[in-house]
C-alpha positions, 0 to 999 in steps of 0.5 A: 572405127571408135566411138564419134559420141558417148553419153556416160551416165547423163542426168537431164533434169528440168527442176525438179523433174528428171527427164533423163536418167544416167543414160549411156550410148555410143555412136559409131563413126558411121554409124546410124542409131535410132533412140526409141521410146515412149512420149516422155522418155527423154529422147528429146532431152538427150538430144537438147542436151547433145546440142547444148539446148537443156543443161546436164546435170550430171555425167559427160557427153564426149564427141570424137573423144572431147567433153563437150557436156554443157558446150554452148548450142553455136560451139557444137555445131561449129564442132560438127554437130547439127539438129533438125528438131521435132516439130521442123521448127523451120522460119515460116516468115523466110523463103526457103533459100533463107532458111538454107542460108541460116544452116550454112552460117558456119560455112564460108560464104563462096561455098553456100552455092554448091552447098545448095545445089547439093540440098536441092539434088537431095531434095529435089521438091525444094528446088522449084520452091526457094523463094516461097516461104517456108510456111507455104510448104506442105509439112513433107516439104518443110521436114526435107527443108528442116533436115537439109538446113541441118545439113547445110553446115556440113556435120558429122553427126546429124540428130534427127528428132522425130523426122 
């Protein structure tokens, strides 16, 4: 099948401070990968530095062959890259149709219905509840609303932190 990601020997670093370390990992076309390890050991600085949101200071990121180390976050996700981040980090003060649409800002506009539809059949808590805000929703809710943002864009590899 080959490899969809590679990390090869990518240093993260904040400052002075090291947060990842000549990290090496390979994701599988369809394949699913679960990166474990303490608070601080850099799981959230390897997927920020995936998306393009911390800057690698050495080594390559390839995805589906391509080196996309240091790609600006909107260049990734356009190439099929999304994130729900830790924490949800969803809008509070958007409805969740709103939060949907930002998901789907790549996407074009005559297919955002069907891919709603789609999120609201994974999702079904959402369904009923579209045009609260998503500060409204309990934390469960607002988790399913942050991963099904991320996947309102239609990625091939979805990064899932601390879901």
């Amino acid at each position: 099948m080959g490899e969809l990601l590679s990390l090869r020997s990518i240093v993260v670093r904040y400052g002075p401070v090291t947060a990842v370390r000549k990290l090496n990992l390979t994701v599988g076309h369809g394949e699913v990968v679960v990166l474990l390890g303490a608070n601080g050991a850099g799981k959230t600085s390897t997927l920020s530095a995936i998306t393009g949101l911390a800057a690698v200071a050495d080594g390559k990121i390839l995805f589906d062959g391509a080196d996309i180390t240091n790609r600006a976050p909107e260049r990734l996700v356009r190439a099929g890259i999304a994130l729900a981040p830790e924490g949800r980090r969803i809008f509070r003060q958007l409805t969740v149709r709103e939060n949907l649409r930002i998901g789907a800002a790549i996407i074009p506009p005559n297919q955002f219905r069907s891919r709603l539809e789609e999120m609201v059949a994974l999702f079904p808590a959402l369904a009923p509840k579209l045009d609260q805000y998503g500060g409204e929703l309990s934390g469960g809710q607002q988790q399913m609303l942050a991963i099904a943002r991320a996947l309102m864009s239609r990625p091939r590899l979805l990064l899932l932190d601390e879901p």
